[in-house]
N, C-alpha and C positions, 0 to 999 in steps of 0.2 A: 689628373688621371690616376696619380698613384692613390690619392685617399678614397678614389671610389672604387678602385679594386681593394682597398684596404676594405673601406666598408662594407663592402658583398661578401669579401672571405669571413668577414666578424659578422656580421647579421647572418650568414647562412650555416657558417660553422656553429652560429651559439642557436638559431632556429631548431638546428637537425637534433642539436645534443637537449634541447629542451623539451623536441618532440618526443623523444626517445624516451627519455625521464619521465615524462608525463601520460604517455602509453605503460612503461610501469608504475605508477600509480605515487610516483612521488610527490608529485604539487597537489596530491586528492585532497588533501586538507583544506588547503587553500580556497580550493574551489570550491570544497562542500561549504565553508565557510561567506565566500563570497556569494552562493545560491542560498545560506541561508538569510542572509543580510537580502535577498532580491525578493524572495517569500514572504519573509516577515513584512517588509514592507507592500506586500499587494495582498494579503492575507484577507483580506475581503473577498477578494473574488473566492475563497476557498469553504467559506464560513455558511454560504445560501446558495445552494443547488440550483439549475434554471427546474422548473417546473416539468417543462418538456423535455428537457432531458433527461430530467430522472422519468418520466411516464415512457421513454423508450430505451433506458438503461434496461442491458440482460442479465433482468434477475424476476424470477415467477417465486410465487409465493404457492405450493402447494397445502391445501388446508383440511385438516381432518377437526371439522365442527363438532363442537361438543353438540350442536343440536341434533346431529345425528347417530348419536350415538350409539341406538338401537340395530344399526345398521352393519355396524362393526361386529367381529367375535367377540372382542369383552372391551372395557372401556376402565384406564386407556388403553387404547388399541394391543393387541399382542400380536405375538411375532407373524402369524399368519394372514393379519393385515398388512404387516407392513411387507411381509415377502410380497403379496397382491399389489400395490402400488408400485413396490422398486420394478417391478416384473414391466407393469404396465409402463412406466417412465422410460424402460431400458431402448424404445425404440428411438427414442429423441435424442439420446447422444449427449445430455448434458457435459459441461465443460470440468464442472462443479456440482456435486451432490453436499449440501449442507443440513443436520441433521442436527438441531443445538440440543433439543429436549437429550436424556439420558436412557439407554435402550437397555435398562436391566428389567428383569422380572421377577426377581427373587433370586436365592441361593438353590434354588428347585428350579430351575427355567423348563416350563410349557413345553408343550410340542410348535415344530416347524421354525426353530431357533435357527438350528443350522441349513433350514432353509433362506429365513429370512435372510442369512450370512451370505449366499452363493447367488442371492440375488443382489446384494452389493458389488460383486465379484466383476461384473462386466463396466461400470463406471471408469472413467481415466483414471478422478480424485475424488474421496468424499470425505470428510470430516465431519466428525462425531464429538457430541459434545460429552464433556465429566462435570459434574456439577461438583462446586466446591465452593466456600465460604471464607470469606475474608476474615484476617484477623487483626483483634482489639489493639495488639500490640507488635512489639518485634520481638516478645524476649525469645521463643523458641523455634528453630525450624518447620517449616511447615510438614502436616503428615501426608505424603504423598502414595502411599499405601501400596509401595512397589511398583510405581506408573515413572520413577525418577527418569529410566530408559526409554522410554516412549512418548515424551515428550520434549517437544526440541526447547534452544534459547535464541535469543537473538544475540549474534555474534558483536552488530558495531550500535551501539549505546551511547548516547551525547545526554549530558546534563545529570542532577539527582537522580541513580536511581532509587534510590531513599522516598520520591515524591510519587512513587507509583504503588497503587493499591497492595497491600502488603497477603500473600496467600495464606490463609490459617489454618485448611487439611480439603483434601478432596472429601468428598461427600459418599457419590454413585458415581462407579465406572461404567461404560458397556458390556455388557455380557462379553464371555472373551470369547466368542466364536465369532459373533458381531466384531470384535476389537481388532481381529486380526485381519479383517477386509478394510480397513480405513485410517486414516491419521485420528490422533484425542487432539482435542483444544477446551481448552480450560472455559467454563463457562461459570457466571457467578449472576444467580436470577437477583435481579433488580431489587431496591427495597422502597419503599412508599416514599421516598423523598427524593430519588434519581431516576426515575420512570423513563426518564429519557436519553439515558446514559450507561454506556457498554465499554469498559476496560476494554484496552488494546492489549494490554498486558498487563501480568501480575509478577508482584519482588517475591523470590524468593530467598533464601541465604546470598544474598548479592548478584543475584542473577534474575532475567527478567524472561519469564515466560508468557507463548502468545497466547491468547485465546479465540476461541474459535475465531470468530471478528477478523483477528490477524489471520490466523490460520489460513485461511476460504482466501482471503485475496491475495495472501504469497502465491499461494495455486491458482489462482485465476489469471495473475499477473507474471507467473511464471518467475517469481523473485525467490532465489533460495537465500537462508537467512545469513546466509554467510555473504551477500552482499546488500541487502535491505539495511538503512539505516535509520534508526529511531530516536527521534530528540526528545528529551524532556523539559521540562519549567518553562521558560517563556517564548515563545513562537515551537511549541510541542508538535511536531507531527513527525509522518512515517516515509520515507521517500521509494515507493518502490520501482520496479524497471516500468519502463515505456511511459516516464514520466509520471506517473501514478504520485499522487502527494496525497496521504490524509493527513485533515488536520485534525489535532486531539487537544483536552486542553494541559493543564500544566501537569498533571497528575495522569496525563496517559490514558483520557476519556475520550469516547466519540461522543457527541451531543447528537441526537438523532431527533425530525421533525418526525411529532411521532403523529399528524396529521394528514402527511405526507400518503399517498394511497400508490399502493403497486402492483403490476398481475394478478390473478390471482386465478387458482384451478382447483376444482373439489377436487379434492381423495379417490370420493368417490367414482368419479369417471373413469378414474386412473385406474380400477379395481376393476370394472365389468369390461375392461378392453378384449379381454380373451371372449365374453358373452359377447356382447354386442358394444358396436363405436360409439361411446356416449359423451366424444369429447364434440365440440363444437367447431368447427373450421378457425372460431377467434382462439381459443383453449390452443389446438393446434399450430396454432402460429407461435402463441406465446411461449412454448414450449422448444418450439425446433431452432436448431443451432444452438453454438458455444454459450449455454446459458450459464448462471448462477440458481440453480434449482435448491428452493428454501423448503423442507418437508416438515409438520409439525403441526399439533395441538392448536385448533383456532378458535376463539368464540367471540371473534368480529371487534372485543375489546381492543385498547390502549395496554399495552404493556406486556402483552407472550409473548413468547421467547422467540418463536418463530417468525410471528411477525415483525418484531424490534428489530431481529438480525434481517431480515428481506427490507426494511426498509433503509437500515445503515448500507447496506450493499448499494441498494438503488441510487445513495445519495453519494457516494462516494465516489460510483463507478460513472457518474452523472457530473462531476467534478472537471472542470477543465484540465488538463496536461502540461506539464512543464517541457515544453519544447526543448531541448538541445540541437545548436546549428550544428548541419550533418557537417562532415570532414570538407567536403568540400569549399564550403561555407565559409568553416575557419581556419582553410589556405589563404581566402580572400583576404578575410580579417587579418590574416600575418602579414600577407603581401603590403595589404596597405598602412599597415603599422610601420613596415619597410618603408615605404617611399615615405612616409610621414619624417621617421628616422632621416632618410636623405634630405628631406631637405631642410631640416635643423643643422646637417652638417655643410650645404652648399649655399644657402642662402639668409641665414641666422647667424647673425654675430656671436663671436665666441662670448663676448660679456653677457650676452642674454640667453644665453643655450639653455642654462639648467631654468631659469624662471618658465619659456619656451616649452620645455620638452617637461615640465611637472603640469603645465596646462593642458600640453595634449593626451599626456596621462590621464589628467581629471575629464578632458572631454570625453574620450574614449570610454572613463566608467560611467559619465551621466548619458551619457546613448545607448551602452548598455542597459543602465538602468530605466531607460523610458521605451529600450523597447520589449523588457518584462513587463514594464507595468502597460503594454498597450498591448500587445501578443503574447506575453508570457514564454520568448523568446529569448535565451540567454547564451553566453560566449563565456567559456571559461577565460578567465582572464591573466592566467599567469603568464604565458608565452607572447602574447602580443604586449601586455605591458615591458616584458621585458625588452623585449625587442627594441621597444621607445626607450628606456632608461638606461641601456647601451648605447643606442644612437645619444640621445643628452649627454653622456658622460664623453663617447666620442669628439662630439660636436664643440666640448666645450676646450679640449685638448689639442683638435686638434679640423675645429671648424674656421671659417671664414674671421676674418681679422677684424674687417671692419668692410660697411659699404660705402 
């Protein structure tokens, strides 16, 4: 009687103070460690999109054809087309306005700039992309041309950041009337030997900046960066909220199936909404609700900017979820690490407690770990294991003598 009031006081006094620890964010290590050990091993599942999933992931591809170019004010399009489109979009409510091409038009900017600007104005989020070019080396800083304040970092970084694309100077910003309705995210257009490959981010003097890529899905995903965390070198990816995992490879890359086909909605319908509805009831659909709206330069090829990033989104947002058991879940998981505990200490000889109570340890991780790899289902495991490795140490102190 006394060692099982002994052992309730100790399992539930060391439960409550571990709960507590663990709600401030003291065992996070542990456990982002023990979910990256659950990832890397099922990392398959993360690498090949299902088909149908990406073909109903919310991301449209808005497309301004070059074969229509005659259609447009000038080519590429100026500010008075794209004021006409944002106008025309603005009724569907996207989640996400993504906008990777670079919206300058010279040191002179055109007329309807600061129109095109107030028709961003009604979006939740949109990001704008800065074109900028890698560099050959590290010896120098990158030039950021007074953008250093308007563009965030990523706060929590795991591995080289040495091994991520190195920034070499911004290129083109957006007009700053445009700049001031939207987030910048760094964009770097592809070169004839990575066609199919989009930086998550770029190193700058020891710090790693998003690009748009990253940008669009913090805000889609509602992850600010001061809790999104990003791995580098080997099992690289991005973890953000509501389970969201991209994988990237060592260097901080998406690989994008650039076959992959997604939404898609001319420009142009978007533009005569005020003349007449020339959108289609499918156009329509594709469009309404929390989408990810991708606007941009198309000409049906492999490798625009526009359509690259609408298809990384598709495939990403198309990606299974890493589940975490809700709280209720892993009261159960305690509970029964408890009775586990008990009965190492009522019915387990003291000579075999710790061989015993290290085995149910190891069960506990390989159930864990089979039921990520079969639902992608996971249990933080600091508190329950503890739980058993108190009970073992108890057990062996002060368990049964012999049967």
């Amino acid at each position: 009687m006394i060692r099982a009031l002994i052992l309730v006081l100790l399992l539930g006094g060391i439960g409550c103070w571990l709960d507590r620890e663990h709600q401030a964010g003291r065992f996070q290590s542990v456990d982002e460690l023990f979910l990256d050990f659950l990832v890397a091993n099922a990392r398959d599942r993360f690498l090949t999109a299902d088909d149908h999933a990406v073909s109903s992931s919310p991301v449209v591809l808005v497309k301004m054809r070059a074969a229509d170019k005659a259609e447009y004010a000038g080519w590429p399009p100026r500010p008075l087309d794209w004021q006409m489109v944002l106008k025309g979009l603005q009724a569907y409510n996207p989640a996400v306005v993504v906008i990777p091409e670079t919206l300058f038009w010279g040191l002179t900017p055109p007329e309807f700039v600061n129109e095109a600007a107030q028709a961003l104005a009604p979006f939740p989020s949109t990001v704008l992309g800065v074109e900028a070019q890698l560099a050959a080396g590290r010896e120098s800083p990158a030039f950021l041309g007074g953008l250093e304040n308007s563009l965030p970092q990523f706060q929590k970084v795991q591995g080289d950041i040495g091994s991520a694309p190195p920034l070499g100077a911004l290129i083109t910003a957006p007009d700053d009337l445009i700049r001031r309705q939207a987030e910048l995210g760094i964009v770097v257009p592809p070169g004839t030997d990575n066609t199919n490959k989009l930086p998550y981010a770029v190193q700058e003097s020891g710090h790693l900046l998003p690009t748009v890529l990253a940008q669009a899905l913090a805000r889609f995903t509602q992850t600010p960066y001061a809790t999104q965390r990003l791995l580098l070198g080997p099992g690289a990816g991005a973890f953000l909220a509501n389970g969201t995992f991209v994988p990237l490879s060592a260097a901080g890359e998406f690989i994008i199936n650039t076959k992959q086909p997604v939404h898609e909605v001319d420009a142009l319908n978007l533009m005569t909404t005020e003349l007449a509805d020339a959108l289609s009831p499918q156009d329509k659909a594709h469009l309404s609700g929390d989408k990810v709206v991708v606007i941009g330069i198309d000409d049906g090829s492999q490798g625009g900017l526009a359509r690259l990033h609408a298809q990384a989104f598709a495939q990403v947002l198309a990606l299974p979820r890493l589940r975490l058991l809700p709280d209720w879940a892993q009261w159960i998981v305690w509970t029964v690490a408890g009775l586990v505990g008990a009965w190492l200490v009522f019915f387990v000889p003291r000579s075999k407690a710790i061989l015993r109570g290290i085995l149910c340890i190891f069960a506990a991780l390989v159930t864990c770990f089979l039921a990520f790899q079969s639902s992608l289902i996971w249990c933080p495991p600091t508190i329950p294991a503890a739980l058993l490795a108190v009970s073992t140490v108890f057990a062996r102190i002060a368990g049964q003598r012999k049967i």
